[in-house]
N, C-alpha and C positions, 0 to 999 in steps of 0.2 A: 816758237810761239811764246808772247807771256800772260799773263793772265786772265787778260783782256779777251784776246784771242781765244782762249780755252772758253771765256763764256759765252763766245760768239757761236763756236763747234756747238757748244750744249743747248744752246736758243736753236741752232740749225736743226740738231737733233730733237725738238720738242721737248727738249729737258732741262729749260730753263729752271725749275726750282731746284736745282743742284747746286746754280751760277753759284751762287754765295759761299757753299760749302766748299767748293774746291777752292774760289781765291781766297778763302780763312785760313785754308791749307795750303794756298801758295804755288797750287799745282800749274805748272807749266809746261809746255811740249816735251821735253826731257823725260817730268814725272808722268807726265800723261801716258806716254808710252811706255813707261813701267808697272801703271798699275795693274793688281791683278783682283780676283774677286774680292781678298780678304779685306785688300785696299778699299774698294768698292763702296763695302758693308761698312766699312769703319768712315766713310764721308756721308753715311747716313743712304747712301741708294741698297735699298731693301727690296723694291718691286724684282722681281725675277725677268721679266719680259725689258725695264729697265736696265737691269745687268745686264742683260744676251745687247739691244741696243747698243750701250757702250763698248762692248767687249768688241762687236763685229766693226762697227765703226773706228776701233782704235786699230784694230788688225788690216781696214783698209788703209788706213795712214802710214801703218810700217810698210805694207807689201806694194805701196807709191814711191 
């Protein structure tokens, strides 16, 4: 995936105000599936219920 794709995942996920923050960060399918919480918190996603979202959705991606 590149970056485009990754904002696609996060409009799919109702967490379109993220879009911006990961392509500034350049996050792609590669980092996507490395990041972990600390990553999370330092692209600006703080909501808690937003982190578990991401986390479960990235974990359906690896285990596909």
């Amino acid at each position: 995936w590149g970056v485009c794709e990754v904002g696609q995942w996060l409009d799919n996920l109702q967490l379109s105000e993220y879009r911006d923050s990961f392509a500034a960060n350049d996050i792609r399918g590669a980092e996507l599936l490395a990041l972990e919480r600390r990553d999370l918190k330092e692209l600006g996603v703080t909501k808690i219920g937003h982190i578990k979202r991401l986390q479960t959705a990235i974990k359906e991606i690896k285990d596909n």
